[in-house]
C-alpha positions in Angstrom: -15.9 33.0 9.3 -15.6 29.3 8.7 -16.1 26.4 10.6 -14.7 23.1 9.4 -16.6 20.0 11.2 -15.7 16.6 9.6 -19.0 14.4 10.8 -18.3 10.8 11.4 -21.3 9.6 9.6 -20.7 7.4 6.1 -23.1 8.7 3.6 -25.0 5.5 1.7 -27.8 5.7 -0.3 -30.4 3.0 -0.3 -33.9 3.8 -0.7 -33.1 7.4 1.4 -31.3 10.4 0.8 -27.8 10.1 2.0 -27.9 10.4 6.0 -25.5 13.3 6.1 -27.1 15.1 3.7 -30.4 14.8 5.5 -28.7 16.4 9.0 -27.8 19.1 7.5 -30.9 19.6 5.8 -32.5 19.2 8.8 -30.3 21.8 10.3 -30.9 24.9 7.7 -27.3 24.6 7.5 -24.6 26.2 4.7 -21.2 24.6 3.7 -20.1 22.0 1.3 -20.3 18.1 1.6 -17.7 16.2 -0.4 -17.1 12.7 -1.1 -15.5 10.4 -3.1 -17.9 10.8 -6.1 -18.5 14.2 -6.2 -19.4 17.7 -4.0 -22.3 19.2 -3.1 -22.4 23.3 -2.2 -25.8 23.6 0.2 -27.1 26.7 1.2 -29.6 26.7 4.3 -30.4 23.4 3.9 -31.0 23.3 -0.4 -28.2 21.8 -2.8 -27.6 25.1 -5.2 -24.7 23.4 -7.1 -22.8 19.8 -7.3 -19.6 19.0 -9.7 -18.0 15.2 -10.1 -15.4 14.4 -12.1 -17.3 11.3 -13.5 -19.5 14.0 -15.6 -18.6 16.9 -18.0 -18.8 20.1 -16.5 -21.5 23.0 -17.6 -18.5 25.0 -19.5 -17.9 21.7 -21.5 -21.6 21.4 -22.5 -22.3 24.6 -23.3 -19.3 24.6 -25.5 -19.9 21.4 -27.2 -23.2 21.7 -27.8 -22.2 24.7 -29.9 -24.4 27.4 -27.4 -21.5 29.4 -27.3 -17.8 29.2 -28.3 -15.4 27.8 -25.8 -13.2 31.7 -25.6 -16.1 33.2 -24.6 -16.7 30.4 -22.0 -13.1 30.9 -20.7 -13.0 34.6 -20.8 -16.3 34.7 -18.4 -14.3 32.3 -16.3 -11.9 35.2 -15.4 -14.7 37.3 -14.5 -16.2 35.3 -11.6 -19.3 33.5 -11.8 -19.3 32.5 -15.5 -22.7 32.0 -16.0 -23.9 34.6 -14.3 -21.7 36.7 -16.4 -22.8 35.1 -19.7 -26.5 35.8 -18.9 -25.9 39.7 -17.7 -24.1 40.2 -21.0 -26.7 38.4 -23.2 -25.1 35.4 -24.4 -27.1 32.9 -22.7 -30.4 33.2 -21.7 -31.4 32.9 -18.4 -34.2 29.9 -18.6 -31.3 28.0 -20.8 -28.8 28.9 -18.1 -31.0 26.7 -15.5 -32.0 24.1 -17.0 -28.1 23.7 -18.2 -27.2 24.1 -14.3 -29.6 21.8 -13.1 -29.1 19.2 -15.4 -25.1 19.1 -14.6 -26.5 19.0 -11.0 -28.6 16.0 -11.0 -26.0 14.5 -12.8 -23.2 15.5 -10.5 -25.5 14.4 -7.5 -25.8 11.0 -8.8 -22.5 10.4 -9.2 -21.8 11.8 -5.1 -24.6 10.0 -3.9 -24.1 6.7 -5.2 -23.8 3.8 -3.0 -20.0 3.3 -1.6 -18.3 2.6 1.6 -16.3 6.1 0.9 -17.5 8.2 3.9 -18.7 11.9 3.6 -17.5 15.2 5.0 -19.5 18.6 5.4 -17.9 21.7 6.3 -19.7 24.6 7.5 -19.4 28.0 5.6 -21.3 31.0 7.0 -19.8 33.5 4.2 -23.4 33.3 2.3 -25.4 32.3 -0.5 -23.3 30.7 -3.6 -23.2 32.8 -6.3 -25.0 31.4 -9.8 -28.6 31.6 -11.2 -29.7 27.7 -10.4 -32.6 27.3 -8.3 -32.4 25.5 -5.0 -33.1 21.6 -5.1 -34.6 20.1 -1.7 -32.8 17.3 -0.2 -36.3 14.9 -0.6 -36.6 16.2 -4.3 -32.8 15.0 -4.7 -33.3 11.8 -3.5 -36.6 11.1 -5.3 -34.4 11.7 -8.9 -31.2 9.8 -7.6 -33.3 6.9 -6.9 -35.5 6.8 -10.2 -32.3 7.1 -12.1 -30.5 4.0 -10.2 -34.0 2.2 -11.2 -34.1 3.4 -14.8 -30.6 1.4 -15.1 -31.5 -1.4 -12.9 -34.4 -2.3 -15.9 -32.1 -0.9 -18.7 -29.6 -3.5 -17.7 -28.4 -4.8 -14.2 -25.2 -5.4 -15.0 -23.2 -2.2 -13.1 -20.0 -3.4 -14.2 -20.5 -1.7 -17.5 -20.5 1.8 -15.4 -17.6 2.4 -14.3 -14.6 -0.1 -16.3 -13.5 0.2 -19.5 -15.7 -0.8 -22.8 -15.2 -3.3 -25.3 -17.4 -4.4 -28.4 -19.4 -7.4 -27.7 -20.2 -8.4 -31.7 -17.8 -7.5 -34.2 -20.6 -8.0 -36.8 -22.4 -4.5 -38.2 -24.6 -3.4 -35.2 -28.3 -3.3 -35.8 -30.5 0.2 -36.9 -29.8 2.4 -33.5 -31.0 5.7 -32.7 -27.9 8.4 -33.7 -27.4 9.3 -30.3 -26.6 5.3 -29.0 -24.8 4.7 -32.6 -22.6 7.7 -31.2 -22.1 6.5 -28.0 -21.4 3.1 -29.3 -18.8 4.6 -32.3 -16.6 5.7 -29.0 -16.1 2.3 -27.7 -12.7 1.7 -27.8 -12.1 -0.9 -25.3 -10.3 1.9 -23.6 -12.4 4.4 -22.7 -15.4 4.3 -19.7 -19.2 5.8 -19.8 -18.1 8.6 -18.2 -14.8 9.2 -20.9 -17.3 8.7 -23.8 -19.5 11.8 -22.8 -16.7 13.9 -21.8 -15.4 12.9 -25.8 -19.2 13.8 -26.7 -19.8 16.7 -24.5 -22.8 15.1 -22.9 -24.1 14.9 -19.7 -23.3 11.6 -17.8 -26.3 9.9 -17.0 -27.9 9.7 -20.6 -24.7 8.3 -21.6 -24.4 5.8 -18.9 -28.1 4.8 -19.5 -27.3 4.4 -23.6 -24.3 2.1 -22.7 -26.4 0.3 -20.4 -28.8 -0.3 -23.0 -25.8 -1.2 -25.5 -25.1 -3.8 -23.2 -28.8 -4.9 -22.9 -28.9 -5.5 -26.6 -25.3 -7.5 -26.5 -23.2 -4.7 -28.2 -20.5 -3.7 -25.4 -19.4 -5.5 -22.1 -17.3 -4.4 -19.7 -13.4 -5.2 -20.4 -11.9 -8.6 -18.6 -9.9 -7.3 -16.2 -5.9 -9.1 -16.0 -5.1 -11.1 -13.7 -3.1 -9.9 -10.6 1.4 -10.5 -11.6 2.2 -9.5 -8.2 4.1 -12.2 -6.0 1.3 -12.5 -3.7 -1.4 -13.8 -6.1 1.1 -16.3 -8.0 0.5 -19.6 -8.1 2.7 -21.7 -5.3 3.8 -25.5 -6.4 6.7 -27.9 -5.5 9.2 -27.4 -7.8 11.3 -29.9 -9.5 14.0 -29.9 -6.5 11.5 -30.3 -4.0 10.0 -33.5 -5.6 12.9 -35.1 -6.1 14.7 -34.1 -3.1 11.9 -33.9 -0.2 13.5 -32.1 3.6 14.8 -34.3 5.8 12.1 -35.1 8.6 9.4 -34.6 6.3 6.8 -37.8 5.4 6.5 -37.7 2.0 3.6 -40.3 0.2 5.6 -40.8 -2.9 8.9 -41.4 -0.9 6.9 -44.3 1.2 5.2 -45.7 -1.6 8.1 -47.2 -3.7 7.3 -49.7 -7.0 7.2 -53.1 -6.8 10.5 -54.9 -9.3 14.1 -53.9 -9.6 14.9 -50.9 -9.8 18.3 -48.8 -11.0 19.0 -48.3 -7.6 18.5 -51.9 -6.9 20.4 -52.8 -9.3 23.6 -50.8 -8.7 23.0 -51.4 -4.5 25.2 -54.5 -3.1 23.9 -57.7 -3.1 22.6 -58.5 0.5 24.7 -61.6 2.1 22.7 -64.3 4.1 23.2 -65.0 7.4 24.9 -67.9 8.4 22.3 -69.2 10.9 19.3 -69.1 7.7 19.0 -73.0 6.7 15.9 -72.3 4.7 17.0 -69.3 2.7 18.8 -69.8 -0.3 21.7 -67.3 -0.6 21.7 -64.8 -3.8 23.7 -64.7 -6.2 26.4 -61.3 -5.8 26.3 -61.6 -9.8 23.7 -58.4 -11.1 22.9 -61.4 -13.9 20.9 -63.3 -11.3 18.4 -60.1 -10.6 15.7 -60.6 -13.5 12.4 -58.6 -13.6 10.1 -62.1 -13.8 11.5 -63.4 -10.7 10.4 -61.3 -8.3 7.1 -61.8 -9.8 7.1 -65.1 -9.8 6.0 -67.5 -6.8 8.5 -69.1 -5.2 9.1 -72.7 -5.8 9.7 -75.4 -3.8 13.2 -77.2 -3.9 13.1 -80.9 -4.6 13.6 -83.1 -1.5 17.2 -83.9 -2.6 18.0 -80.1 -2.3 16.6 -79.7 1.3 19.2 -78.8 3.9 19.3 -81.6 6.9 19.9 -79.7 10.3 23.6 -81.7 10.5 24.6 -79.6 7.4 27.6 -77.3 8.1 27.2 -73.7 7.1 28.0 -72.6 3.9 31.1 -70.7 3.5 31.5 -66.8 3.1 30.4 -66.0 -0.5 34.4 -64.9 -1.7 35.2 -68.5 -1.3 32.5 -70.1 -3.3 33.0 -70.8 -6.5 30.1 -69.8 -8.8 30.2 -73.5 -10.1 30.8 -75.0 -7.0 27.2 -73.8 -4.7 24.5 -76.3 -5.6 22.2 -73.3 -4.3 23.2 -71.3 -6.5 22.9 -73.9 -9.5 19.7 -74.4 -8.5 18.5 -70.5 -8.2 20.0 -70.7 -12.1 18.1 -73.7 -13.1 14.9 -72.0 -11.9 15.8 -69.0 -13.4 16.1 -70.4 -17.0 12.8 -72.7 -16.6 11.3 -69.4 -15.8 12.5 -67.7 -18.9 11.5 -70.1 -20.9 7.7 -70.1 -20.3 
């Protein structure tokens, strides 16, 4: 019979076994615990096997490190529990068979137990022991080896990025005298594959892979690929756009719209001459002609008329400005005259 029993309790592991883990421990209990990384298979409280897919599994090492040929590996598959089988037949011995097992475990285990906001699930299973030839690991003697290992790569290199994403060559110039195994790590770097692709590619177990590119990275051979920037629509950069600058929404106050330059302008230019009112005796009128708008007399200071040009009180108003003759205005002979002594200077 079996009991499935999904524990809210999020498994992290920082300094202690994870808390889930250490329940059912507590409890003597049998099932599996899975998580994001990995699974663990307990059996009365003892981890008897673990399998992530960030490490090779023990069929791929034992193939590739040439202890036996991958058919026979497959056909013992089909038979049930393949090492088991491969021990009562005599291809692999039976001390080989667990240290092989409990080296994929501890690996595996790593892997599970690493620190992530991914939470864990046990189910219970009564239906007995699992099968295989491993030897029982303690929950304490689990976390003693988890946490060494995270240490190990914490003086290695602390620099996790280089776990997990993919690897890139650091130095393009001839890497330095390495031992064959790193050299062989290092001759997989693609800027493709991960630490955990390069031992699957080697047949190796995970964490002496992981701690050789660590160590890679220490000496400034590999670093962890730059990862692209985000092309959705979300993450693109928002600016005005040329319609927006030049035409800003009605309603809206807009600093370059109030801030306008000092001088004559195109606009200026092409807008209507302004007419002066008839009760201004002080203001000269302005020429409707665009030939009296120049650039340097706006900037100059305006000058006094001479005393013969000064308008008594008793003078009549000028007439409209379509029935002056541009000869005719003294005002506007004198605006002329000041704007040619201008020029001039």
């Amino acid at each position: 019979m079996v009991v499935v029993e999904a524990l809210p309790v999020r498994a992290h592991l920082v300094g202690e076994v994870s808390g889930l883990l250490a329940r059912v421990a507590g409890e003597g209990a049998s099932g599996v615990l899975s998580r994001a990384g990995g699974v663990l298979w307990v059996v009365r409280g003892r981890v008897v096997g673990a399998e992530s897919s960030s490490v090779p599994g023990v069929g791929a090492l034992l193939a590739s490190g040439g202890v036996l040929e991958r058919d026979v590996w497959r056909s013992a598959v089909g038979r049930g529990d393949a090492v088991r089988v491969l021990v009562d037949e005599g291809y692999l011995p039976r001390g080989a068979a667990e240290v092989c097992l409990l080296g994929a475990l501890y690996d595996a285990a790593y892997f599970t137990l690493t620190p992530a906001d991914a939470p864990a699930r046990f189910r219970y299973d009564d239906a007995g022991d699992v099968p295989g030839v491993v030897r029982p690991v303690e929950a304490g003697a689990l976390e003693r080896e988890t946490v060494r290992r995270r240490a190990l790569l914490e003086r290695a290199w602390p620099d996790g990025r280089v776990d997990e994403a993919p690897l890139v060559r650091a130095d393009s110039r001839p890497p330095p005298q390495l031992p064959a195994r790193r050299r062989a790590v290092l001759d997989e770097v693609d800027g493709e594959r991960t630490a955990s692709d390069i031992a699957r590619r080697l047949g190796r177990r995970g964490f002496p892979v992981l701690l050789d590119v660590r160590r890679l990275a220490a000496a400034g051979l590999v670093t962890a690929r730059p990862q692209a920037p985000p092309t959705d629509a979300s993450h693109r950069a928002v600016g005005p756009t040329p319609s927006t600058t030049l035409a800003p929404a009605a309603g809206s106050t807009s600093t370059a719209a109030s801030a306008q330059p000092v001088g004559p302008s195109l606009a200026a230019a092409s807008a209507p001459p302004a007419i002066p009112s008839p009760t201004s005796a002080s203001a000269p009128p302005v020429d409707p002609s665009p030939a009296a708008i120049s650039p340097t007399s706006t900037s100059a200071p305006p000058a006094e008329p001479p005393p013969t040009a000064t308008t008594s009180p008793t003078t009549p108003a000028p007439p409209p400005p379509d029935e002056v003759g541009p000869d005719d205005d003294p005002h506007i002979n004198l605006l002329r005259r000041l704007r040619d002594a201008l020029e001039a200077l």
